[in-house]
N, CA, C and O atoms as a Tripos MOL2 file, in Angstrom:
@<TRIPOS>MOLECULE
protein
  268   267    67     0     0
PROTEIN
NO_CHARGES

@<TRIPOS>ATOM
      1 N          13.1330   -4.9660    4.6680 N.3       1 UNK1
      2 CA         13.6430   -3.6470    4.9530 C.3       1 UNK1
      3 C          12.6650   -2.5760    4.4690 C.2       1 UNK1
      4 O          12.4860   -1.4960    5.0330 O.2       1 UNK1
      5 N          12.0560   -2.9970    3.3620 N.am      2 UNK2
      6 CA         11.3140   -1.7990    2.8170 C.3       2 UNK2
      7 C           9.6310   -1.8450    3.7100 C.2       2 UNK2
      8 O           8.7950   -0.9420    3.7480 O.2       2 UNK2
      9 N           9.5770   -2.9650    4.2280 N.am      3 UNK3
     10 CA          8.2470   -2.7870    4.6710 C.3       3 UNK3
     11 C           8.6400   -2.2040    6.2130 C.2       3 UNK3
     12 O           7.7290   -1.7730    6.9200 O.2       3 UNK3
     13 N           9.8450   -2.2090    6.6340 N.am      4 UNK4
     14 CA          9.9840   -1.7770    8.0230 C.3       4 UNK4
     15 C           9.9320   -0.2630    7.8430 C.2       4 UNK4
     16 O           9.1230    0.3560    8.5340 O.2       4 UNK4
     17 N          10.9080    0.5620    6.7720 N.am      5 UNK5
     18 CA         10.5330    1.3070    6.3490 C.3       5 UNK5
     19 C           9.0720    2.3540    6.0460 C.2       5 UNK5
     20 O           8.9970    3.5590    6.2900 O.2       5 UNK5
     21 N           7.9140    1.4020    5.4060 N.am      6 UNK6
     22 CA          6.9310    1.5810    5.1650 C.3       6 UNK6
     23 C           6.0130    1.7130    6.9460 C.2       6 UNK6
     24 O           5.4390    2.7560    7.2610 O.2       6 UNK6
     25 N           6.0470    0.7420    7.6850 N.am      7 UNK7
     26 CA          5.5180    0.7860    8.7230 C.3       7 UNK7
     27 C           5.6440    2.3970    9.6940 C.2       7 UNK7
     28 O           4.8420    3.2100   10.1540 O.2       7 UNK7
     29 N           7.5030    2.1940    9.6360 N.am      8 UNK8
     30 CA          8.1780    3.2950   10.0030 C.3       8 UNK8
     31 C           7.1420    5.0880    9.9700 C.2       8 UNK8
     32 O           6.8830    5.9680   10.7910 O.2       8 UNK8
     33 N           6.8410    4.8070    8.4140 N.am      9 UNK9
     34 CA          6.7690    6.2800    8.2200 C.3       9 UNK9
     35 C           4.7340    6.6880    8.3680 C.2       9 UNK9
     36 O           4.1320    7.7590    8.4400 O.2       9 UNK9
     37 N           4.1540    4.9170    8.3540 N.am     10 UNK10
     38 CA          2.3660    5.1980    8.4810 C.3      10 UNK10
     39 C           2.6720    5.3560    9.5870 C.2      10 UNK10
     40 O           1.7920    6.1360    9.9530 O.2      10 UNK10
     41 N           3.6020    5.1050   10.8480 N.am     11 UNK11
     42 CA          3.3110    5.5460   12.4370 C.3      11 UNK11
     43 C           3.8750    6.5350   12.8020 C.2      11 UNK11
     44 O           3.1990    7.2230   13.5670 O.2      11 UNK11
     45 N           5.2980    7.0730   12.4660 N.am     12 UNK12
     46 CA          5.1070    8.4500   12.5750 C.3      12 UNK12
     47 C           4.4320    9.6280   11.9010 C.2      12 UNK12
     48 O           4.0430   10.6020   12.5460 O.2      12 UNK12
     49 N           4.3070    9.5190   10.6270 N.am     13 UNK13
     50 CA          3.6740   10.3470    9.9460 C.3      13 UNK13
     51 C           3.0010   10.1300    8.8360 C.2      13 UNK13
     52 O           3.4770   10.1040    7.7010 O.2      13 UNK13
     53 N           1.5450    9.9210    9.2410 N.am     14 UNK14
     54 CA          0.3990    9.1520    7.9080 C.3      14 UNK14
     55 C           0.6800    9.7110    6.6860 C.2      14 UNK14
     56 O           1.1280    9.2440    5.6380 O.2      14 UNK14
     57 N           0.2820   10.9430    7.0750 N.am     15 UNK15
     58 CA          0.2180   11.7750    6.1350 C.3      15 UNK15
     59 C           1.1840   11.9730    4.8060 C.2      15 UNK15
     60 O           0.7110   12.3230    3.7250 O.2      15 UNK15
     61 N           3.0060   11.6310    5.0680 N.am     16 UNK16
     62 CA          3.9360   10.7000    4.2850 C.3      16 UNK16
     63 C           3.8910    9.7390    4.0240 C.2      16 UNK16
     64 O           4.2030    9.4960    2.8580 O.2      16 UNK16
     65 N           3.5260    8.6980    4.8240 N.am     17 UNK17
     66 CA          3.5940    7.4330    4.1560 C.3      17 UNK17
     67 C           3.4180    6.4900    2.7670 C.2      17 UNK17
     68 O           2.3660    6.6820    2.1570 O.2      17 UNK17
     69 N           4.0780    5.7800    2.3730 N.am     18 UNK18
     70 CA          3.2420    5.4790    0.7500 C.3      18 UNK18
     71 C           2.6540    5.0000    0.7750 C.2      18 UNK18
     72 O           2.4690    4.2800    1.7560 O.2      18 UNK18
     73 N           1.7850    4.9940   -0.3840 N.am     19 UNK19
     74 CA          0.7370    4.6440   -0.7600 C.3      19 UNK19
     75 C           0.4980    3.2710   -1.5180 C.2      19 UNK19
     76 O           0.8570    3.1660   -2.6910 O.2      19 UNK19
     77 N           0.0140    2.4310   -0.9860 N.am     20 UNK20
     78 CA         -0.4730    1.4290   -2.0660 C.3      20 UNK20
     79 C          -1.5370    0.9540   -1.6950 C.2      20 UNK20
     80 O          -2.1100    1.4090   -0.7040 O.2      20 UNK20
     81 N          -2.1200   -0.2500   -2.5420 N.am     21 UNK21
     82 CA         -3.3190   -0.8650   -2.2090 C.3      21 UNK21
     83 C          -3.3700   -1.5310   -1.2230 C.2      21 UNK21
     84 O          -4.2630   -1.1360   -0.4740 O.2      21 UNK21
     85 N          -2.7060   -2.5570   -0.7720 N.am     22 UNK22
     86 CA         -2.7590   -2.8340    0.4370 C.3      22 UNK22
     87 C          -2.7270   -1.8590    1.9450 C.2      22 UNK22
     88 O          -3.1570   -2.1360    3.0650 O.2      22 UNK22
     89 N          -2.0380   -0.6480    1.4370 N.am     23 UNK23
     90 CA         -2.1750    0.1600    2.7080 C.3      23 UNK23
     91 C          -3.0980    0.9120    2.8150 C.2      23 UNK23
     92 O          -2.8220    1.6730    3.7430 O.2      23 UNK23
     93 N          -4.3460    1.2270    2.2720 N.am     24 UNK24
     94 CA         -5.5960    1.7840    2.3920 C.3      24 UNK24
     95 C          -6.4870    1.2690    3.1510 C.2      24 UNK24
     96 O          -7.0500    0.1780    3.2350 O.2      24 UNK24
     97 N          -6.5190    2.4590    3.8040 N.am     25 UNK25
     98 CA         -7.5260    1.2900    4.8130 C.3      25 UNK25
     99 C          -9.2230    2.2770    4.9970 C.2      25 UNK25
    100 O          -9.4820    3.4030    4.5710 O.2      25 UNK25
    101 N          -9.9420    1.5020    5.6310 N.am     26 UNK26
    102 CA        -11.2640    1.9970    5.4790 C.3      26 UNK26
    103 C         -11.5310    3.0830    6.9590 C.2      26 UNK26
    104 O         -11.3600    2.6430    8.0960 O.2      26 UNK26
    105 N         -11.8370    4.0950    6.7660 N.am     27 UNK27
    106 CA        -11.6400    5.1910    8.3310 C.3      27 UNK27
    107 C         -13.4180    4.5760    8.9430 C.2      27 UNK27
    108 O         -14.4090    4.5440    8.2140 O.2      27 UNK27
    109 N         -13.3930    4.2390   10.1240 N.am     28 UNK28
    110 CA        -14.0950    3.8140   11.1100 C.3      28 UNK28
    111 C         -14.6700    4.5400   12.6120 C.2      28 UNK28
    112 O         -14.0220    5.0350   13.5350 O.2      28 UNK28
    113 N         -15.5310    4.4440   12.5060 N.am     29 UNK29
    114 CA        -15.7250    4.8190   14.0600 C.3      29 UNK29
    115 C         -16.4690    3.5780   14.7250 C.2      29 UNK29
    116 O         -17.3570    2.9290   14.1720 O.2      29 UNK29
    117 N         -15.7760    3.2710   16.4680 N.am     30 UNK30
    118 CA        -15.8560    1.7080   16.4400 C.3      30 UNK30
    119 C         -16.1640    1.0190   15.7620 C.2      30 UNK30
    120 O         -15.0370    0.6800   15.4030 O.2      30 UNK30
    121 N         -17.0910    0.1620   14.9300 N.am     31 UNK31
    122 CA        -16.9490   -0.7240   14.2780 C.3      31 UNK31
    123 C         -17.6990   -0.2550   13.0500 C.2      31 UNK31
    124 O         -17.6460   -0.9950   12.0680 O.2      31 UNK31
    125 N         -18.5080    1.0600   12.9530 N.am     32 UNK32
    126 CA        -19.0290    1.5490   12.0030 C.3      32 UNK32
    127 C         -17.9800    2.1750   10.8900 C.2      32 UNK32
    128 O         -16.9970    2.8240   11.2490 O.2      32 UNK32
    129 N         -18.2710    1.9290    9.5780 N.am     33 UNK33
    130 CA        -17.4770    3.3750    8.6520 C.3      33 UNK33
    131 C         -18.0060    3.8870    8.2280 C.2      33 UNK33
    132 O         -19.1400    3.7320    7.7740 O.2      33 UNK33
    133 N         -17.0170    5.0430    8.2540 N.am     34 UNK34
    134 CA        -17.6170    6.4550    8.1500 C.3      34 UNK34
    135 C         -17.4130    7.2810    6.9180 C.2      34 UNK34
    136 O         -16.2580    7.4580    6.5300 O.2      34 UNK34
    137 N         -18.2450    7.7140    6.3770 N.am     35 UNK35
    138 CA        -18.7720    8.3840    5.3300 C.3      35 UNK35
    139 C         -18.6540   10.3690    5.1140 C.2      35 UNK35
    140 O         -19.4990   11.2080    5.4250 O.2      35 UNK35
    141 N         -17.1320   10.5890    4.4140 N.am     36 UNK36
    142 CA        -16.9670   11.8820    4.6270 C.3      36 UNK36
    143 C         -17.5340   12.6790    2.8500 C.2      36 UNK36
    144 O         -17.2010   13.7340    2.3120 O.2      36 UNK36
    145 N         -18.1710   11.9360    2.5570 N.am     37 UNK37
    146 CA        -18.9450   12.6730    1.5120 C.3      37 UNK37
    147 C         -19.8690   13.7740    1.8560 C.2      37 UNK37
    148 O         -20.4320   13.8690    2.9470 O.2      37 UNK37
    149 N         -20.0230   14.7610    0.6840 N.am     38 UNK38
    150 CA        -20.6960   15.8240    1.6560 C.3      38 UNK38
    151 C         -22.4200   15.3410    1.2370 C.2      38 UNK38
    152 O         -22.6120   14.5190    0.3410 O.2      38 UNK38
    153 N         -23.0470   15.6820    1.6550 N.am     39 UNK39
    154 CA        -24.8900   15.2880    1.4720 C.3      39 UNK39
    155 C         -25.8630   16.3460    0.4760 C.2      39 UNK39
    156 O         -26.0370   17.5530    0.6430 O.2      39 UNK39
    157 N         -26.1630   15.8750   -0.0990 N.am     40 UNK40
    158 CA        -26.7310   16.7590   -1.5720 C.3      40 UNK40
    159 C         -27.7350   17.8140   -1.0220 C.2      40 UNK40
    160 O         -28.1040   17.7010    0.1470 O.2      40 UNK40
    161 N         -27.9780   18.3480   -1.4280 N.am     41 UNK41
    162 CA        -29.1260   19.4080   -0.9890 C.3      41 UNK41
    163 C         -30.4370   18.8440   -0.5450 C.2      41 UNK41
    164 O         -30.9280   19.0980    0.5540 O.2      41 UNK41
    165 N         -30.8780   18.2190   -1.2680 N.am     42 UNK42
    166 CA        -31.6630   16.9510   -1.3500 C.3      42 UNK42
    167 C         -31.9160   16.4030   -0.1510 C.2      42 UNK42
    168 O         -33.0300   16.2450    0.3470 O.2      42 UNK42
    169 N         -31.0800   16.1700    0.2190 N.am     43 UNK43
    170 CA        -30.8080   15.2050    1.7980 C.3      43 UNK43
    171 C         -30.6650   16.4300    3.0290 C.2      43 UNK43
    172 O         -30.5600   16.1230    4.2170 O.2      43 UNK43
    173 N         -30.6770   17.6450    2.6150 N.am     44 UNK44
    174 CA        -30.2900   18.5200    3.3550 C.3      44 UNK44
    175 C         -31.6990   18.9430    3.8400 C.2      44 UNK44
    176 O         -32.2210   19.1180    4.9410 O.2      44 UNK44
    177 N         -32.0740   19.0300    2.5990 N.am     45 UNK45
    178 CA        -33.7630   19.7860    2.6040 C.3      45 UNK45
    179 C         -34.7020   18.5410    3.7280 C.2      45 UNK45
    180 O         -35.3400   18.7090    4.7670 O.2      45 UNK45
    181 N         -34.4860   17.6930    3.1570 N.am     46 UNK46
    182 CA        -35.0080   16.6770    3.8360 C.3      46 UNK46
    183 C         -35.1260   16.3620    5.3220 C.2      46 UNK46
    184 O         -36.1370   16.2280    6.0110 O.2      46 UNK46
    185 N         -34.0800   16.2930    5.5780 N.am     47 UNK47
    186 CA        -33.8020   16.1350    6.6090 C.3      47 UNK47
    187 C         -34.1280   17.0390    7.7300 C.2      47 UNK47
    188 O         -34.2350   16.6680    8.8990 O.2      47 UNK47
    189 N         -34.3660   18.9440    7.0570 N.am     48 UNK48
    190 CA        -34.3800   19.8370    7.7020 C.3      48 UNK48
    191 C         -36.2970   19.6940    7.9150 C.2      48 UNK48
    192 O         -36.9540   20.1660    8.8430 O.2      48 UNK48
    193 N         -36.7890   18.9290    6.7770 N.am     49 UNK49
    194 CA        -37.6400   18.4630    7.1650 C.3      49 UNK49
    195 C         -38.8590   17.9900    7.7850 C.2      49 UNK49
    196 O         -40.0130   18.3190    8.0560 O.2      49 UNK49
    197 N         -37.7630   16.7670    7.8950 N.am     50 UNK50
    198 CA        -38.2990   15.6890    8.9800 C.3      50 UNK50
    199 C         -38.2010   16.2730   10.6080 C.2      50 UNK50
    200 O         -38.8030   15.8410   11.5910 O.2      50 UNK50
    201 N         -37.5040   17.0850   10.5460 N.am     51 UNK51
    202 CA        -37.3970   18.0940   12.1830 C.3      51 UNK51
    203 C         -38.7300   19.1380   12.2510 C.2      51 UNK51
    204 O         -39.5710   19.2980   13.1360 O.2      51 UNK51
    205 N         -38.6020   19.6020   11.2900 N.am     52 UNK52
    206 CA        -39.6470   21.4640   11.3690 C.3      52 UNK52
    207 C         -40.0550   21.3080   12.7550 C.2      52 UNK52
    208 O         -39.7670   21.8800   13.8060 O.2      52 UNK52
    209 N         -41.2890   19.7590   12.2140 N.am     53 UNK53
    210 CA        -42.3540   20.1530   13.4230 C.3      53 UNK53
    211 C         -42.1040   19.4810   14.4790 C.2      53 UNK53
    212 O         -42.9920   19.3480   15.3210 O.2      53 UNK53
    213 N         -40.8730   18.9270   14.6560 N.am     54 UNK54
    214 CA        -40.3700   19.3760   16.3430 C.3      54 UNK54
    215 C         -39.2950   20.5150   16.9140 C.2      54 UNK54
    216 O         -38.6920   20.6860   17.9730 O.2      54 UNK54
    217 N         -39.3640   21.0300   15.9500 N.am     55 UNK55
    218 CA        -38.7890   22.2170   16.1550 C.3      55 UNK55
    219 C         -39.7330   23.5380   16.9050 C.2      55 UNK55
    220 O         -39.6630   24.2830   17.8830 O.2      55 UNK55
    221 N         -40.4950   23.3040   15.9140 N.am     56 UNK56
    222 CA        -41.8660   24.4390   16.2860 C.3      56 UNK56
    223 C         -42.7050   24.1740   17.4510 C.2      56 UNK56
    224 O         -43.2090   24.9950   18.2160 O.2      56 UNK56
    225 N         -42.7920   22.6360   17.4700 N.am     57 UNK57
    226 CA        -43.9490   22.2620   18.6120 C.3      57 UNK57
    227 C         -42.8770   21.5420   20.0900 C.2      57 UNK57
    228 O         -43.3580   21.2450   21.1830 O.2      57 UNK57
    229 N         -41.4860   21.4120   19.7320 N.am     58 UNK58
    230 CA        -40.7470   21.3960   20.8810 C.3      58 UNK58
    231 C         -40.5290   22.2030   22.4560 C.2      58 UNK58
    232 O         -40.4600   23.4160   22.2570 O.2      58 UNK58
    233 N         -40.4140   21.8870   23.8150 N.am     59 UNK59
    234 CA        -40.6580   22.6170   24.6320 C.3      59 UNK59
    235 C         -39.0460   22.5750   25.0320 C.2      59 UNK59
    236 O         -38.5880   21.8810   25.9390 O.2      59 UNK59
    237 N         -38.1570   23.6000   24.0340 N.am     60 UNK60
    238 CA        -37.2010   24.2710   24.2290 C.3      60 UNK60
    239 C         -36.9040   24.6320   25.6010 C.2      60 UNK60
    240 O         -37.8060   25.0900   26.3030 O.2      60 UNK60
    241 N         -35.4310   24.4330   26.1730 N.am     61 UNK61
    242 CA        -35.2160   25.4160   27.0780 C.3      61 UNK61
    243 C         -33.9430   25.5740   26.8740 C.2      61 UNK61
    244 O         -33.0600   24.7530   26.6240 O.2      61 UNK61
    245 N         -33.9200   27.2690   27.0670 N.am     62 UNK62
    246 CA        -32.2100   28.0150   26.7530 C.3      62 UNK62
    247 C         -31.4770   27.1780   27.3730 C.2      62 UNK62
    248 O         -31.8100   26.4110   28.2760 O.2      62 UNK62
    249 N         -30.3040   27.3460   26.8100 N.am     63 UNK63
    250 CA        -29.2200   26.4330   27.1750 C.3      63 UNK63
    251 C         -28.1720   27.5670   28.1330 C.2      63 UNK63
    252 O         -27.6620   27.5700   29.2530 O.2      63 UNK63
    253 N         -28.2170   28.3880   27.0550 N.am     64 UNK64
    254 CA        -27.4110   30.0050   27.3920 C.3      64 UNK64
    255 C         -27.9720   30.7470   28.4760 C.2      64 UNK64
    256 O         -28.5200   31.7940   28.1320 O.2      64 UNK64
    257 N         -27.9780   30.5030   29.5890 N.am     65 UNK65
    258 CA        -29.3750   31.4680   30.1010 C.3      65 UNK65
    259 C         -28.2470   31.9390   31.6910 C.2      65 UNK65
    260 O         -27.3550   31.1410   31.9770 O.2      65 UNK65
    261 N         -28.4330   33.2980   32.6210 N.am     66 UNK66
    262 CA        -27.4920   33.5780   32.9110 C.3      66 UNK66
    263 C         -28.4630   33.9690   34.2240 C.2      66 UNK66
    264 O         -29.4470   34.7020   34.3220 O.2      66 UNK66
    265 N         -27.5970   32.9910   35.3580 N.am     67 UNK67
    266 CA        -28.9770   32.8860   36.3350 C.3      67 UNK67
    267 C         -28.6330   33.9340   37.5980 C.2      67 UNK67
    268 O         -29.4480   34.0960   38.5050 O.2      67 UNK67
@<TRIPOS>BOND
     1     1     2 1
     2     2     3 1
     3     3     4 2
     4     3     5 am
     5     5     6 1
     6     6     7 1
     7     7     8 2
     8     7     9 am
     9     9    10 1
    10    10    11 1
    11    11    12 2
    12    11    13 am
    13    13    14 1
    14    14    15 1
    15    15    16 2
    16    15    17 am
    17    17    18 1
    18    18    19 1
    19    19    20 2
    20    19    21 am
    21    21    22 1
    22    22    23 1
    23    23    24 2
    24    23    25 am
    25    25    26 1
    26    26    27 1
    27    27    28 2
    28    27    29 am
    29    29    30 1
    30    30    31 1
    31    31    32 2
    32    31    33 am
    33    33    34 1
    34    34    35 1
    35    35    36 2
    36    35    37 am
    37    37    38 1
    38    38    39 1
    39    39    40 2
    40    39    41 am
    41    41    42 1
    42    42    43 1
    43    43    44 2
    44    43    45 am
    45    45    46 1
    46    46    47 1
    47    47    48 2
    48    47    49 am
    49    49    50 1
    50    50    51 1
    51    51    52 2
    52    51    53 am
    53    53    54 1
    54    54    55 1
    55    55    56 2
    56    55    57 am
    57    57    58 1
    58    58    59 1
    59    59    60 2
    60    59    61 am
    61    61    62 1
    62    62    63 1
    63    63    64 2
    64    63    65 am
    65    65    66 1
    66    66    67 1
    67    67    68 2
    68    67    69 am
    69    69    70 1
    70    70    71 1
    71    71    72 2
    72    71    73 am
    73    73    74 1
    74    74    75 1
    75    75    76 2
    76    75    77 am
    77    77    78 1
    78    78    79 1
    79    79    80 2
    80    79    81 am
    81    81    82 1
    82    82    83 1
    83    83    84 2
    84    83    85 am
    85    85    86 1
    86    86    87 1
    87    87    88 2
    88    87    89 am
    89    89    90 1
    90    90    91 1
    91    91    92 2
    92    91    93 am
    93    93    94 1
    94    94    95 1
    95    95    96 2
    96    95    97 am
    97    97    98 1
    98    98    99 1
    99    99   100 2
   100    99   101 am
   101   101   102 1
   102   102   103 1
   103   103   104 2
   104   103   105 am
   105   105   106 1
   106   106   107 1
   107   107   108 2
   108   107   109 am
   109   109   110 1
   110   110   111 1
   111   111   112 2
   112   111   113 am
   113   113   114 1
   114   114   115 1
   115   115   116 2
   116   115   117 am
   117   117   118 1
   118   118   119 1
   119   119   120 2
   120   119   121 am
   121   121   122 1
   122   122   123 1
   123   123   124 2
   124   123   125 am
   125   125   126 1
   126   126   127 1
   127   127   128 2
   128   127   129 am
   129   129   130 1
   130   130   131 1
   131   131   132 2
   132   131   133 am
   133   133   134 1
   134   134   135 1
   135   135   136 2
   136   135   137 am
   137   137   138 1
   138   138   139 1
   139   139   140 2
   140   139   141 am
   141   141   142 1
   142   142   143 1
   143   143   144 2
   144   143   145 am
   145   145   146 1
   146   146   147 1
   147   147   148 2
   148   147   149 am
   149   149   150 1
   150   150   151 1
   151   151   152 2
   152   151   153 am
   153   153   154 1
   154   154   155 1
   155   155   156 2
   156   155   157 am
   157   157   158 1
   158   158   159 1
   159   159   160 2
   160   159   161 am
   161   161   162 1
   162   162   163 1
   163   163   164 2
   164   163   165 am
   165   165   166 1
   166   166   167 1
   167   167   168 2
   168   167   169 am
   169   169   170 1
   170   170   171 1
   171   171   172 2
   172   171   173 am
   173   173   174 1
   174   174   175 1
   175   175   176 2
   176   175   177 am
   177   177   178 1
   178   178   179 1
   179   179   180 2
   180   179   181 am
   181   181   182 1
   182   182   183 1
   183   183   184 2
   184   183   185 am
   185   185   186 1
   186   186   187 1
   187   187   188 2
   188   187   189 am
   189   189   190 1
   190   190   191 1
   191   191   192 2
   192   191   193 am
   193   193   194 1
   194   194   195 1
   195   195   196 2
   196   195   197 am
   197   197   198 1
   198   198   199 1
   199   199   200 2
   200   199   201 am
   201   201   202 1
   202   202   203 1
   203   203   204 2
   204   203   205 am
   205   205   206 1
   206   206   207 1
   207   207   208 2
   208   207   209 am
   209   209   210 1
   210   210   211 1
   211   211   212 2
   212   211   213 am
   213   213   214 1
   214   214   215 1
   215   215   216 2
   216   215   217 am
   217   217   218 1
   218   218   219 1
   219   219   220 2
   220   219   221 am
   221   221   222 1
   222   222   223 1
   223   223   224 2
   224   223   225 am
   225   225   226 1
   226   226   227 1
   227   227   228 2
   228   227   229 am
   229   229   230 1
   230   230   231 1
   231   231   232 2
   232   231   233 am
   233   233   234 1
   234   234   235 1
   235   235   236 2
   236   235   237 am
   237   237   238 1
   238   238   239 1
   239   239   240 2
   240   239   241 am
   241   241   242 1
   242   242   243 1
   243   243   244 2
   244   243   245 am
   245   245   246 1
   246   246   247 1
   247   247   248 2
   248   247   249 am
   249   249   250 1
   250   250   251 1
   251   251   252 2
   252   251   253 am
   253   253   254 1
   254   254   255 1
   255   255   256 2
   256   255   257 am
   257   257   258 1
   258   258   259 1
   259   259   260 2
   260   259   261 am
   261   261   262 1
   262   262   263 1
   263   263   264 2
   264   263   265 am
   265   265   266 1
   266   266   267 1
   267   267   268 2
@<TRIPOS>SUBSTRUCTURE
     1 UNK1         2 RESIDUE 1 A UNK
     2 UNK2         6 RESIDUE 1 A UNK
     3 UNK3        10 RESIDUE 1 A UNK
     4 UNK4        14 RESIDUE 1 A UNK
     5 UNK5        18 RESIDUE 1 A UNK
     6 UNK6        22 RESIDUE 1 A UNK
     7 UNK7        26 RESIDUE 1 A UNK
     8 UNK8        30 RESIDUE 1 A UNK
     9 UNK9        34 RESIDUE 1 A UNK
    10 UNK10       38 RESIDUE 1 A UNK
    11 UNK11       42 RESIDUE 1 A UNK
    12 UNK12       46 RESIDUE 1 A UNK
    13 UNK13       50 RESIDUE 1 A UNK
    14 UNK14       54 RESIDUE 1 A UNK
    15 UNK15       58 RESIDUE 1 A UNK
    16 UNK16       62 RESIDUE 1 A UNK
    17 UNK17       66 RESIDUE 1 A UNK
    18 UNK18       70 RESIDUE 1 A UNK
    19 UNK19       74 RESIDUE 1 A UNK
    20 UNK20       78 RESIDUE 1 A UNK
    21 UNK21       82 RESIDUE 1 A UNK
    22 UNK22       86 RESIDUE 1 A UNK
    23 UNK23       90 RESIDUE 1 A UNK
    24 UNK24       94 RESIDUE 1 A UNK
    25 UNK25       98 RESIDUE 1 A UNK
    26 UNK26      102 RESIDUE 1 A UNK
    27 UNK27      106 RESIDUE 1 A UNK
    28 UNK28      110 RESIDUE 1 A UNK
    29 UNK29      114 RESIDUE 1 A UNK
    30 UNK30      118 RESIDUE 1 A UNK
    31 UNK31      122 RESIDUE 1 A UNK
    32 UNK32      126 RESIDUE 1 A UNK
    33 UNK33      130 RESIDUE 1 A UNK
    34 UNK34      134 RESIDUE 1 A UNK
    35 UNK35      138 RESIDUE 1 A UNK
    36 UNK36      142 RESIDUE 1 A UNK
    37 UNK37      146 RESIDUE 1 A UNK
    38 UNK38      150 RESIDUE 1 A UNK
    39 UNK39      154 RESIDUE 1 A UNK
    40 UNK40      158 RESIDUE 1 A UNK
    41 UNK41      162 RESIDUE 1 A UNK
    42 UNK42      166 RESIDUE 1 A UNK
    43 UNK43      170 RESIDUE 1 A UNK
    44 UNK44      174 RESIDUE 1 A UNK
    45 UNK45      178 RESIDUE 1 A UNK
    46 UNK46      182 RESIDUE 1 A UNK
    47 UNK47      186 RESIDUE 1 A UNK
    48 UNK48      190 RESIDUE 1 A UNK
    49 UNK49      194 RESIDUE 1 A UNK
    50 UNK50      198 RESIDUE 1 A UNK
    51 UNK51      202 RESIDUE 1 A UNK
    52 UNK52      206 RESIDUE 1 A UNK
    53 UNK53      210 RESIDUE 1 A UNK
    54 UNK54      214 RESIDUE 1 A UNK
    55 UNK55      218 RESIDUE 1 A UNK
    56 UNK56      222 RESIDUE 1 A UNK
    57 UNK57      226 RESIDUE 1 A UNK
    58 UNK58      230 RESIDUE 1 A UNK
    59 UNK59      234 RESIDUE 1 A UNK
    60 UNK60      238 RESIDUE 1 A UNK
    61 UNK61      242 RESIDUE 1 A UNK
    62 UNK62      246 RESIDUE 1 A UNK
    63 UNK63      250 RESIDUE 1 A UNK
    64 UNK64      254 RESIDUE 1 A UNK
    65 UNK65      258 RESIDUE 1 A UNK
    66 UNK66      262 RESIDUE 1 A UNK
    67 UNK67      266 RESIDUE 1 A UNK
């Protein structure tokens, strides 16, 4: 009864449901998981990077452009 209960309330409303160890589950995108940590500056800088110089030497075209 209590697990029908329990089922009951993760499918209508996750966000109520209780909590235990067995009901945690890992959030996925298809078969990958996904990682909602935020990224240190570090990784920010970096990353902004590893782009510059295709940024600068890229052959851009507006996306916005009003023909």
């Amino acid at each position: 009864m209590v697990q029908a209960i329990r089922n009951f309330f993760a499918v209508i409303a996750p966000s109520w449901a209780p909590r235990s160890a067995k009901f945690e589950e890992v959030h996925k995108l298809g078969a990958y998981p996904v990682d909602y940590s935020e990224p240190t500056q570090e990784e920010v800088d970096a990353a902004n990077a590893s782009c510059a110089e295709l940024f600068e030497t890229g052959n851009w075209v507006p996306v916005n452009r009003k023909s």
